[in-house]
VEXZA-978103 format. One record per residue: x, z, y of N, C-alpha, C, O in turn; chain; residue number from 1. Coordinates in pm, 1 decimal. Layout:
// residues N
[[X Z Y] [X Z Y] [X Z Y] [X Z Y] A NUM],
...
// end
This chain:
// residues 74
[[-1285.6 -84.1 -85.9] [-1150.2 -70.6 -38.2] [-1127.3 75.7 -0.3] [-1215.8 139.0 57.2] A 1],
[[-983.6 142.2 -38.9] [-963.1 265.6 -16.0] [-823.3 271.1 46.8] [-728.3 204.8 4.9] A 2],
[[-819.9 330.1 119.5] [-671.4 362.2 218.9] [-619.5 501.6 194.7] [-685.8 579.0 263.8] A 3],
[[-558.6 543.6 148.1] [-451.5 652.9 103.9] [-309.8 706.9 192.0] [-205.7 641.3 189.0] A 4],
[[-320.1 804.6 251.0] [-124.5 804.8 278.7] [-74.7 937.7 239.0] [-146.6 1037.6 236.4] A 5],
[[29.5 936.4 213.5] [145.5 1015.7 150.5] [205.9 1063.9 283.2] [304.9 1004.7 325.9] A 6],
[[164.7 1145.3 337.2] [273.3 1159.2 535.9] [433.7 1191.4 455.5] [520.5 1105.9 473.0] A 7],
[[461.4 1292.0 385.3] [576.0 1310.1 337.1] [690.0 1199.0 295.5] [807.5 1200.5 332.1] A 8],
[[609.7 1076.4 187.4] [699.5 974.4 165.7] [662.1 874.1 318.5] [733.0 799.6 386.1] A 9],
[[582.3 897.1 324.4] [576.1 838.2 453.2] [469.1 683.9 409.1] [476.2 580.2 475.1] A 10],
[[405.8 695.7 325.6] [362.1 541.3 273.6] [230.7 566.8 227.8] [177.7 665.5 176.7] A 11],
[[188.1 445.0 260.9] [30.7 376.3 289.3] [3.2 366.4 125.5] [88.9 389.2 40.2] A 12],
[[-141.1 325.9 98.5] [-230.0 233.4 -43.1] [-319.8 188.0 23.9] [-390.2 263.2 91.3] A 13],
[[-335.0 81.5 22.0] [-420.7 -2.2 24.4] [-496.9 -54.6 -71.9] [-473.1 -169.6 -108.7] A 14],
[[-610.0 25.2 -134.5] [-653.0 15.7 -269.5] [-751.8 -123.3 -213.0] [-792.0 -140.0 -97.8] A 15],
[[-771.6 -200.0 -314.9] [-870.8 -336.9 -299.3] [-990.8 -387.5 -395.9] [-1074.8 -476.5 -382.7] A 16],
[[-956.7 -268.3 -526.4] [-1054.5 -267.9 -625.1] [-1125.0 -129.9 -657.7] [-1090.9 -29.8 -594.8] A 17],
[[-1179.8 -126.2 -712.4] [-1267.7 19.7 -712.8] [-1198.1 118.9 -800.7] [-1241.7 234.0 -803.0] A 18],
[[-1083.8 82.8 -880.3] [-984.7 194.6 -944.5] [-851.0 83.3 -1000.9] [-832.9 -31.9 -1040.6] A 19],
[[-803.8 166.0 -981.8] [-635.0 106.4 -1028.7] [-558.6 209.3 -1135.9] [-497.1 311.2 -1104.8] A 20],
[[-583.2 143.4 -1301.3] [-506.0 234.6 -1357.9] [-372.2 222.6 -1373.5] [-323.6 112.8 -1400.9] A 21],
[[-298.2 329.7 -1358.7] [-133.4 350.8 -1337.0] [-84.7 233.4 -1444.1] [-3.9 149.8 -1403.5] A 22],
[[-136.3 226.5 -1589.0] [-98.3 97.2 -1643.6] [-149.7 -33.4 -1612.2] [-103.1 -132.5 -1668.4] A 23],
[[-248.7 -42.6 -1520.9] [-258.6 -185.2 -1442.1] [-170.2 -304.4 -1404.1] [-169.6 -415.8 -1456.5] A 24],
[[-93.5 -257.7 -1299.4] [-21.3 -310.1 -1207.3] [62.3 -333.8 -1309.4] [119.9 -245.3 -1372.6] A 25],
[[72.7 -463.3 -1330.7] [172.0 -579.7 -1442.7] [269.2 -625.6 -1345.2] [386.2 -596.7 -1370.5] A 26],
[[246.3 -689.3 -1241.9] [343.2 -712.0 -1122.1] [330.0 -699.6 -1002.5] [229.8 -716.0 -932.9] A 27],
[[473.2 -657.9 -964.9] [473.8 -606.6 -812.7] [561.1 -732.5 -725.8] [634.0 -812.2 -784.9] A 28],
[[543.7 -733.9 -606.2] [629.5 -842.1 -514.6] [667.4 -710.6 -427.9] [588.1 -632.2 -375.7] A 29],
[[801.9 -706.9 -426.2] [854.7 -640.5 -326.9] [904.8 -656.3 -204.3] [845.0 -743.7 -141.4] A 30],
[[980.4 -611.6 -154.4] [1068.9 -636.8 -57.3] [1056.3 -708.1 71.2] [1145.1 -763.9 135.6] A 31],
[[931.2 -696.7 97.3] [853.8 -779.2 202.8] [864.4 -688.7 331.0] [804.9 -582.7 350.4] A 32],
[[943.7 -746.3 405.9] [968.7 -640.4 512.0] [906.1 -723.6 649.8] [905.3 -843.8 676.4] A 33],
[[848.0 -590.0 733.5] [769.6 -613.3 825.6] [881.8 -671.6 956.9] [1001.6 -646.6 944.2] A 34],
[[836.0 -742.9 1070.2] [892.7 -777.1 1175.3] [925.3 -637.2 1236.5] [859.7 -534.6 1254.4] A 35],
[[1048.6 -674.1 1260.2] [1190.3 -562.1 1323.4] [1211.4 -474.6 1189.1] [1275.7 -369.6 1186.1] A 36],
[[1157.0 -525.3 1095.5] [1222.1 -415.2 976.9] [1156.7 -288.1 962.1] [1242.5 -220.4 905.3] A 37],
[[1055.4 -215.4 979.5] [990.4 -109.8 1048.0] [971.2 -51.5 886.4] [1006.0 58.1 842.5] A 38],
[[913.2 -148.1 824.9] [866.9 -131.4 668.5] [876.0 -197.6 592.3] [936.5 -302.0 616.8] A 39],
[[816.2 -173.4 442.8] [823.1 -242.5 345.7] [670.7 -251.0 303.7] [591.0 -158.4 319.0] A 40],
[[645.1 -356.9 256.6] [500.2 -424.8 190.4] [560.6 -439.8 27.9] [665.9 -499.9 6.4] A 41],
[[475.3 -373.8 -87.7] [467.0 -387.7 -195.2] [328.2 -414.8 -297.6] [267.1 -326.9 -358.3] A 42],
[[298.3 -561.4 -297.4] [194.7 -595.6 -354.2] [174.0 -552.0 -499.8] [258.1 -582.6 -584.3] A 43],
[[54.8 -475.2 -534.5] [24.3 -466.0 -684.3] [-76.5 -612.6 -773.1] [-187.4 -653.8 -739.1] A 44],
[[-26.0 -641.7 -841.0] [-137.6 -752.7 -948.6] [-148.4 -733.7 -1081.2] [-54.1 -714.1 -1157.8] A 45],
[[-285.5 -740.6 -1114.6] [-327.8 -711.5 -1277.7] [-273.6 -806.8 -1335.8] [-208.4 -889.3 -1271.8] A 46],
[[-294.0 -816.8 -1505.3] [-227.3 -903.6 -1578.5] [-277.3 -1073.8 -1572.9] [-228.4 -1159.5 -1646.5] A 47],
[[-419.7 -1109.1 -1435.4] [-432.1 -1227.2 -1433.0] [-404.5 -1282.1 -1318.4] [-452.9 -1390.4 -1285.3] A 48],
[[-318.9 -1210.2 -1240.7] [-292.4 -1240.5 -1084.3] [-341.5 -1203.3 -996.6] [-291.9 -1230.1 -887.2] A 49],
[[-439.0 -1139.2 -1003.2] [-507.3 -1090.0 -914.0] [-496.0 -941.2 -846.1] [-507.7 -836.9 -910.5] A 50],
[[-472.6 -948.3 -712.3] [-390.5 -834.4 -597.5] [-525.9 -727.1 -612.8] [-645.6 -747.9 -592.7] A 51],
[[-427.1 -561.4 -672.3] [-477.2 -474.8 -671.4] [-484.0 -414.1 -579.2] [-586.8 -356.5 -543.7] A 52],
[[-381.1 -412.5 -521.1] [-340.0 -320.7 -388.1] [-218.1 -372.3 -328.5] [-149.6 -457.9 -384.5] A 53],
[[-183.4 -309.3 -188.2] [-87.5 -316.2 -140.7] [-53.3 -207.6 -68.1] [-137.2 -157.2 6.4] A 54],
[[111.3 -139.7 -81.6] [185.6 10.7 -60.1] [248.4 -45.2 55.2] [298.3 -157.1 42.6] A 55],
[[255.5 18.5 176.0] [330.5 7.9 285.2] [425.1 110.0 301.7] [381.1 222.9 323.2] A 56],
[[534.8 94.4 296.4] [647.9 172.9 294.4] [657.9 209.4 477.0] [642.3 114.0 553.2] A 57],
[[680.3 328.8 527.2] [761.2 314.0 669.8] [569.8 304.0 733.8] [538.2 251.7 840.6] A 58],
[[496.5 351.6 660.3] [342.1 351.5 745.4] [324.4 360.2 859.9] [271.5 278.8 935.6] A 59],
[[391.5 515.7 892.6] [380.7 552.4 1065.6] [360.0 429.0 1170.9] [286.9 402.7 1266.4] A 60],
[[487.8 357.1 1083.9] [561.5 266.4 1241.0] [479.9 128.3 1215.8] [446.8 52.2 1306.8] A 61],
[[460.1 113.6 1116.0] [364.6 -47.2 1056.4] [224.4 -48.1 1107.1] [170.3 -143.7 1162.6] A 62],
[[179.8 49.2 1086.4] [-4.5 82.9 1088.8] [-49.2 141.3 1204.4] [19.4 236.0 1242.9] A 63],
[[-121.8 119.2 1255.1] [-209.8 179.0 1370.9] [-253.7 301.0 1353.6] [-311.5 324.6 1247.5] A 64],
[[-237.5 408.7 1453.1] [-279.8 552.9 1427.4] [-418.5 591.3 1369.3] [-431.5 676.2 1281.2] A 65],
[[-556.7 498.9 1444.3] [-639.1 490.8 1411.6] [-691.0 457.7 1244.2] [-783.8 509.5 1182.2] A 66],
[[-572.8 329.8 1190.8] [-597.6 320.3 1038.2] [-578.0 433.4 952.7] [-657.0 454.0 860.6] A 67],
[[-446.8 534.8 981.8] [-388.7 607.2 909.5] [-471.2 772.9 981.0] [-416.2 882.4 968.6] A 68],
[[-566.4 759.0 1030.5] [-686.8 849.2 1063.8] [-765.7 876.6 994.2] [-815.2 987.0 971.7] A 69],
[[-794.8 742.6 936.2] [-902.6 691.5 850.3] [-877.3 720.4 681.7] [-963.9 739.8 596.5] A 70],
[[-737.9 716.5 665.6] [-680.1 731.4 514.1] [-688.8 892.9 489.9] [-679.0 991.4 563.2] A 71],
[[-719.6 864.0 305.4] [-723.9 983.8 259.4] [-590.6 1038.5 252.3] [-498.9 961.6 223.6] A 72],
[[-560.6 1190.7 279.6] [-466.2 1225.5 252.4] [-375.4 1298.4 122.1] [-426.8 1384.4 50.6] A 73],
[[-283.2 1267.2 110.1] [-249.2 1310.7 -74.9] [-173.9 1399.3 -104.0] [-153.0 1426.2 -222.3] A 74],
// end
């Protein structure tokens, strides 16, 4: 598992497999918004269903300082 953030867009990766190629991700679930609205959750899945990752939109306010300590920066 690999944790990534973007401080500029402001958004998380939550990588879950050991590489994710940009043509991977066959489907996304969007629009999953966190309690009080803070962010957005965007699940990645390969072409057999299975969750590649997940992008947290609005990181700062979703994630614990300590997680986003821990993430590489991009």
């Amino acid at each position: 598992m690999k944790i990534t953030y973007d401080k500029e867009a402001d958004a998380a990766y939550v990588q879950l497999v050991d590489e994710v190629r940009d043509d991977e991700a066959s489907t996304q679930v969007h629009s999953i918004e966190t309690p009080g609205r803070k962010g957005e959750i965007i699940i990645d899945f390969d072409a057999e269903g299975r969750i590649l990752g997940v992008e947290i939109l609005g990181a700062k306010d979703v994630l614990r300082e300590k997680t986003l300590a821990l993430a590489e920066r991009l």
